[in-house]
C-alpha positions in Angstrom: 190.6 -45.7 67.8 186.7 -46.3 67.8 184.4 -45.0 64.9 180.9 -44.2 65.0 180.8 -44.8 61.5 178.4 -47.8 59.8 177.4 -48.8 56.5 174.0 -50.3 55.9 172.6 -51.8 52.4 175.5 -49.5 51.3 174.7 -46.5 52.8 177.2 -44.4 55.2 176.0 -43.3 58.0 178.5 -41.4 59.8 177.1 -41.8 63.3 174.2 -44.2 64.2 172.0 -41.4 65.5 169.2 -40.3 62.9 166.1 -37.8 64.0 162.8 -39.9 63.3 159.7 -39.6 61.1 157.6 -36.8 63.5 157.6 -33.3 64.5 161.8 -32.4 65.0 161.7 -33.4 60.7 158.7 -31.4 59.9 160.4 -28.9 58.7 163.4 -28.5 55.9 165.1 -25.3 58.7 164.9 -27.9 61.4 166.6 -30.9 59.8 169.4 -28.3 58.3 170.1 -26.8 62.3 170.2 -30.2 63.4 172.5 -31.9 60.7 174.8 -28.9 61.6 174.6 -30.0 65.3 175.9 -33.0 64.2 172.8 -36.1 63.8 173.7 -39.0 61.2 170.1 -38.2 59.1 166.9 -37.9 59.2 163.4 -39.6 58.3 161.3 -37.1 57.3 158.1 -36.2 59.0 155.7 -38.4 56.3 155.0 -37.2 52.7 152.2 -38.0 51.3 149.9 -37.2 47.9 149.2 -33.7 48.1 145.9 -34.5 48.3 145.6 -36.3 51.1 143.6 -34.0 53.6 145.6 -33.3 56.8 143.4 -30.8 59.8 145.3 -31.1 63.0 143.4 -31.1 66.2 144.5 -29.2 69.4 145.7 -29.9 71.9 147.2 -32.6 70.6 150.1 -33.2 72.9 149.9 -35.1 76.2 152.3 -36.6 78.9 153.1 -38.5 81.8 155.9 -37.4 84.2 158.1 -38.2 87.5 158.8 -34.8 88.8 159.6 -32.5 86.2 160.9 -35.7 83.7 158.9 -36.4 80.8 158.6 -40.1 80.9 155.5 -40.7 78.9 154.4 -38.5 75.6 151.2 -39.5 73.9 150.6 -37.6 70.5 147.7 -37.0 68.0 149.3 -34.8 65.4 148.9 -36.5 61.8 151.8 -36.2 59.1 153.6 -33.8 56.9 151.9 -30.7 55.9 154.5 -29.6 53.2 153.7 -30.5 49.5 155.6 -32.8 47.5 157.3 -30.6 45.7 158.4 -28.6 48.8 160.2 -31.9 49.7 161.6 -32.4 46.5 163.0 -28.8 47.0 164.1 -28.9 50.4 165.9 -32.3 49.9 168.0 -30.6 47.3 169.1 -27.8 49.3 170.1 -30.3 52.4 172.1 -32.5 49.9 173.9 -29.4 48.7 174.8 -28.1 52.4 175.2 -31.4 54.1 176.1 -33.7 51.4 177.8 -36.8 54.1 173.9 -36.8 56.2 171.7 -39.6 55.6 168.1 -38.5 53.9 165.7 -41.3 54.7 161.9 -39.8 53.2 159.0 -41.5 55.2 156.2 -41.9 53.1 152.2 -42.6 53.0 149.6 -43.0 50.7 146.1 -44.6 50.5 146.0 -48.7 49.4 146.1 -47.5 45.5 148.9 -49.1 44.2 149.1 -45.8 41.3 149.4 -43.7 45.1 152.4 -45.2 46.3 154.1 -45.8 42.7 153.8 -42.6 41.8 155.5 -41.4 44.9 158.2 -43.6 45.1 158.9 -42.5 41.2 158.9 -38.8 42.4 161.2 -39.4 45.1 163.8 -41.7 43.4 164.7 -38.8 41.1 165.7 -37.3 44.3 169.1 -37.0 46.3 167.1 -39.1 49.0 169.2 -42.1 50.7 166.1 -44.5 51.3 162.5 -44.4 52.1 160.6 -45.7 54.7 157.0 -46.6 54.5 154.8 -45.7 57.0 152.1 -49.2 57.5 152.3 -48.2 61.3 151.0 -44.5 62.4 148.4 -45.4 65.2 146.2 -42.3 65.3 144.0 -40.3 62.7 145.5 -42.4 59.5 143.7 -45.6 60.6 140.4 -44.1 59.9 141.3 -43.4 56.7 142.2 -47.1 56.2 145.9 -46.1 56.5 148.5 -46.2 59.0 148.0 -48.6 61.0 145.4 -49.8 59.1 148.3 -51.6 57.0 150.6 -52.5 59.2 148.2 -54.8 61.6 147.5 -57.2 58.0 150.2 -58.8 56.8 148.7 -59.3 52.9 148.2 -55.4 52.8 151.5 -54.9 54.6 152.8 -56.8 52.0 151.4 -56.6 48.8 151.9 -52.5 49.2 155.5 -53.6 49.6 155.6 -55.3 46.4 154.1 -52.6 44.6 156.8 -50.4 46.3 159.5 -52.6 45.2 158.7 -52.8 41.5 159.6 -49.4 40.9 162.0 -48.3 43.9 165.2 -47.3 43.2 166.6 -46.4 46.6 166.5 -48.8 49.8 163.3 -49.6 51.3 162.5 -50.0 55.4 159.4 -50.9 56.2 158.1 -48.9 59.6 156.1 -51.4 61.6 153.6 -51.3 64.3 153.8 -52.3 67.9 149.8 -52.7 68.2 149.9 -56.1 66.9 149.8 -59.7 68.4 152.9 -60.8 66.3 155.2 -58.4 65.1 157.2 -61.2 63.4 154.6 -61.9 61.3 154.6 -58.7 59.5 158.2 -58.4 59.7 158.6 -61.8 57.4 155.7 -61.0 55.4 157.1 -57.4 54.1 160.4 -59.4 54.2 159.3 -61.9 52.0 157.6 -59.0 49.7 161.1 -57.6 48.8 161.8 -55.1 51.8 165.5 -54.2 52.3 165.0 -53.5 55.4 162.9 -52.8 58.8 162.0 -50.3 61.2 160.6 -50.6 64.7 158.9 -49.2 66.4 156.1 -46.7 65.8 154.3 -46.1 69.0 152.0 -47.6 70.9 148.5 -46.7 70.7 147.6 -45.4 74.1 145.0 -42.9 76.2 147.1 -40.6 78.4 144.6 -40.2 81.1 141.4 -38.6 82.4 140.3 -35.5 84.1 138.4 -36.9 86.9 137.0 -33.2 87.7 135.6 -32.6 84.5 135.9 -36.5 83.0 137.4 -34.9 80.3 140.0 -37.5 78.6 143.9 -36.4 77.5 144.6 -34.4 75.3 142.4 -32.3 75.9 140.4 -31.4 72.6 138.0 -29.0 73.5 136.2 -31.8 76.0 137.2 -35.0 73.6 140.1 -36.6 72.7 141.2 -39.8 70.8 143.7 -42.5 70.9 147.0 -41.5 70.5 150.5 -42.5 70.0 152.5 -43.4 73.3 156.7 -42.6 73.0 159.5 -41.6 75.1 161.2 -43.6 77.3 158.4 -45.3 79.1 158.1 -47.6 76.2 161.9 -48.7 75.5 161.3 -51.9 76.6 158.3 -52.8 74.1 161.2 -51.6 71.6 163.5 -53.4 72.8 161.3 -56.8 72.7 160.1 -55.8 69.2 163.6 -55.1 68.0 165.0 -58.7 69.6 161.8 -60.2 68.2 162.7 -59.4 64.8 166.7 -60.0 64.9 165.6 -63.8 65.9 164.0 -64.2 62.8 165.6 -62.3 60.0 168.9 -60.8 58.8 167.3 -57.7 57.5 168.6 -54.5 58.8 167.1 -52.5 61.2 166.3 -49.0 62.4 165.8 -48.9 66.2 163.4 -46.9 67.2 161.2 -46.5 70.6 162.2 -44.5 73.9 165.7 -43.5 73.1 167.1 -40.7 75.5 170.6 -41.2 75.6 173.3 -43.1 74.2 173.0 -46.3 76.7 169.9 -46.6 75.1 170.8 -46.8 71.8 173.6 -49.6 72.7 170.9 -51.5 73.8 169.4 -51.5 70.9 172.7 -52.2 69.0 173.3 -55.2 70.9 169.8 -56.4 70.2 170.4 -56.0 66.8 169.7 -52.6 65.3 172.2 -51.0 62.4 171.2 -47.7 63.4 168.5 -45.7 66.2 166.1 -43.1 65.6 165.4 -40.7 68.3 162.0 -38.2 68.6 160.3 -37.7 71.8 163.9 -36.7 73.8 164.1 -33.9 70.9 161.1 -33.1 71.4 161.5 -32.2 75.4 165.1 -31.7 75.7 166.0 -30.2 71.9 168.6 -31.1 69.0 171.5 -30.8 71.5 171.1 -33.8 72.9 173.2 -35.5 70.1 176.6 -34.2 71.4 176.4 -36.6 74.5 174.9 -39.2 72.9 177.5 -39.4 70.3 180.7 -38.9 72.8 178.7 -41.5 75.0 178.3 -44.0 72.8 182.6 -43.5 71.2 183.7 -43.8 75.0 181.6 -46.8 75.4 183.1 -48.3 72.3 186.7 -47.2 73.0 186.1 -48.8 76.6 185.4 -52.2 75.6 187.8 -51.9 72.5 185.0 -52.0 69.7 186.1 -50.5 66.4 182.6 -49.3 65.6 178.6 -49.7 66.3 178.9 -52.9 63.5 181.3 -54.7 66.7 178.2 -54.2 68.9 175.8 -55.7 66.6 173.8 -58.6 68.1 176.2 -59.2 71.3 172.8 -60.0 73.6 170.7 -61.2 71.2 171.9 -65.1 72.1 171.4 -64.4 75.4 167.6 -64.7 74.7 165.9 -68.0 75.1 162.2 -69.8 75.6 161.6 -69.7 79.5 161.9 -73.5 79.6 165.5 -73.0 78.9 166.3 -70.2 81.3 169.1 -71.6 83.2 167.2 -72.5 86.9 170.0 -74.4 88.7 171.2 -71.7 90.7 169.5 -69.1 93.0 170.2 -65.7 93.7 169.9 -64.3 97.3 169.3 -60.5 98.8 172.1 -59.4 100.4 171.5 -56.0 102.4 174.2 -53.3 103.2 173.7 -52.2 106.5 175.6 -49.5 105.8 173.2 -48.2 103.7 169.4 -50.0 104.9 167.6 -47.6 107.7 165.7 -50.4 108.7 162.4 -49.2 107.5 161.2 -52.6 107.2 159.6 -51.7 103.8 161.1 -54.6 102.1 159.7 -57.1 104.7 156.1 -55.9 104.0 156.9 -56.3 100.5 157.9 -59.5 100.4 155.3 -60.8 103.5 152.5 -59.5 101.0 153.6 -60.3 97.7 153.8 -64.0 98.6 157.3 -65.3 100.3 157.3 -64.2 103.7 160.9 -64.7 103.5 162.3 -61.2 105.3 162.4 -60.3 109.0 163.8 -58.0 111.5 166.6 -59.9 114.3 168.2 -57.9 116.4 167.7 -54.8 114.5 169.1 -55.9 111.2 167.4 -58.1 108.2 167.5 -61.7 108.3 166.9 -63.7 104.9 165.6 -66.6 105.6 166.7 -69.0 102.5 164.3 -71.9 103.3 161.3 -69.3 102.1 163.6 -67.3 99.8 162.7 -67.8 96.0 165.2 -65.3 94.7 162.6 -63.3 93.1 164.7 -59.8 93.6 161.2 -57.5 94.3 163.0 -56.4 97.7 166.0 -55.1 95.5 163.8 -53.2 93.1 161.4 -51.6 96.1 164.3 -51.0 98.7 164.4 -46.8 98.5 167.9 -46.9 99.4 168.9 -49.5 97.4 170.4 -51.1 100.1 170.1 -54.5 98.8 171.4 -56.6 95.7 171.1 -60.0 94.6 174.0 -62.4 94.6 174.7 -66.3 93.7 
């Protein structure tokens, strides 16, 4: 039988799903109702030095949606507002009551190599699993010449990793950003600095949208607003890429992160080659429930194609990536329509007439492909709304 047990840099995570660094870990009553619901871990919402100022804004919440579905979520909220030795406190009391749940502390502090020391030596008298530093928070940080601020350099990504690793005594993951031209590039460099592992992603650095009554820009903060941080499913597939990117140059582990509403998402990311996921904005819309079908989802999935455990699904696409100069490009696939299905609203034929082929066209009242103009592109599969029509070789 399958297992959704994994070990990573000796840790036991008995089931890949951990709650990540935001909101659903902000406070020591939450993690405790959803450990008892059944998530792997945490990461805490970000310590930092207590003196680090933190004044929220509000609104501070935005999103996009299809329908009623929250597809989009862009957030300005800035990290933890418990003290230190609140942490230390409430760690202690969630070892006690859930001793087999992973405790990952996210932490912050200014470039001061004393700041981040110090903290790391506070926490590794703790009953924590691992920390993960935070070089990657994309709004209200950065100003402060944190955040982001780090995780866009590689030295300063880097050399606050060495620092770090002089005095940690737990694992370290280093968080990194998305809003950068290479993420491989801090990957190696905090990889080369000592880091025993890596996180990705944060989110994206995004602007929700605008008012165009008032031209007042989202969320709404009494008129103003800032950049924020873009999640939830809409940006799974700059995970995904970021994730891939990093498995293709380095063996360190990884904790997926970015978009993940269900358990198919987070076997993506296994395959791609994440140890574990961490999941925020669906908790955030949908609750701490969600883990129940995301855990039986992901064991069925296993059992079905006779993995013992997440470990077996490790990496399985990753070698399915190549350069575009290497795509295989002998063979083309075609359209093939169902005429079961099509109601010949000919939407697919404009599509493809004005996106550059020309290569559909009504005869006698069905669709003809005509595979002299055909390029195989598949847009008529992805645009046909009754999905009427798939490619074959």
């Amino acid at each position: 039988m399958a297992t959704l047990q994994t070990k990573v840099l000796g840790i036991d995570f008995e089931n890949p799903f951990l709650l990540a660094s935001a909101p659903p870990t902000a406070k020591i009553e939450s993690i405790d109702k959803a450990f008892s619901l059944g998530w792997g871990g945490a990461v805490f919402k970000t310590i930092t030095p207590d003196n680090l100022e933190m004044i929220e804004a509000s609104q501070r919440y935005a999103t996009w949606k299809q329908g009623n579905k929250v597809c989009g979520f862009e957030n300005i909220e800035l990290l933890s507002h418990l003290t230190v030795q609140q942490w230390l406190d409430g760690i202690k009391f969630l070892r006690q009551k859930h001793p087999t749940k992973v405790q990952i502390a996210s932490i912050m502090a200014p470039v001061v190599k004393e700041e981040w020391q110090n903290l790391v030596k506070t926490f590794n008298n703790s009953a924590i699993d691992a920390f993960e530093l935070n070089f990657s928070c994309p709004h209200g940080m950065p100003e402060k010449g944190i955040g982001m601020a780090i995780g866009t350099h590689p030295e300063v990504s880097a050399t606050i990793t060495r620092w770090v690793m002089e005095v940690a005594e737990k694992p370290v993951f280093v968080k990194l950003s998305p809003n950068v031209s290479n993420i491989v590039e801090i990957a190696k460099a905090v990889e080369d600095a000592g880091a025993d592992g890596l996180a990705a992603i944060n989110t994206v650095q995004s602007l929700m949208g605008v008012d165009l009554d008032t031209f007042e820009p989202m969320p709404n903060v009494n008129g103003k607003t800032t950049f924020g941080g873009y999640s939830g499913m809409a940006v799974k597939p700059i995970g995904l890429r970021c994730v891939a990117q990093i498995r293709q140059h380095s063996n360190l582990p990884i904790l997926g992160i970015g978009g993940i509403s269900n358990w198919h998402d987070a076997a993506e990311y296994i395959t791609l080659g994440a140890d574990v996921v961490q999941v925020c904005t669906e908790v955030m819309v949908n609750g701490y429930g969600i883990i129940n079908a995301m855990k039986k989802g992901l064991l069925q999935y296993l059992e079905a194609k006779g993995f013992n455990s997440p470990s077996d699904l490790k990496n399985r696409a990753i070698k399915n990536l190549s350069a575009h100069e290497t795509l295989p490009k002998s063979t083309q696939a075609y359209p093939h329509i169902d005429d079961n299905i099509c109601v010949k609203c000919g939407k697919c034929i404009t599509i493809c007439d004005e996106s550059e082929h020309s290569a559909l066209s009504f005869d006698n009242g069905a669709i003809n492909v005509e595979r002299n103009s055909c390029v195989g592109c598949s847009l008529c599969s992805h645009i046909c709304p009754q999905n009427a029509i798939k490619m074959r070789i």
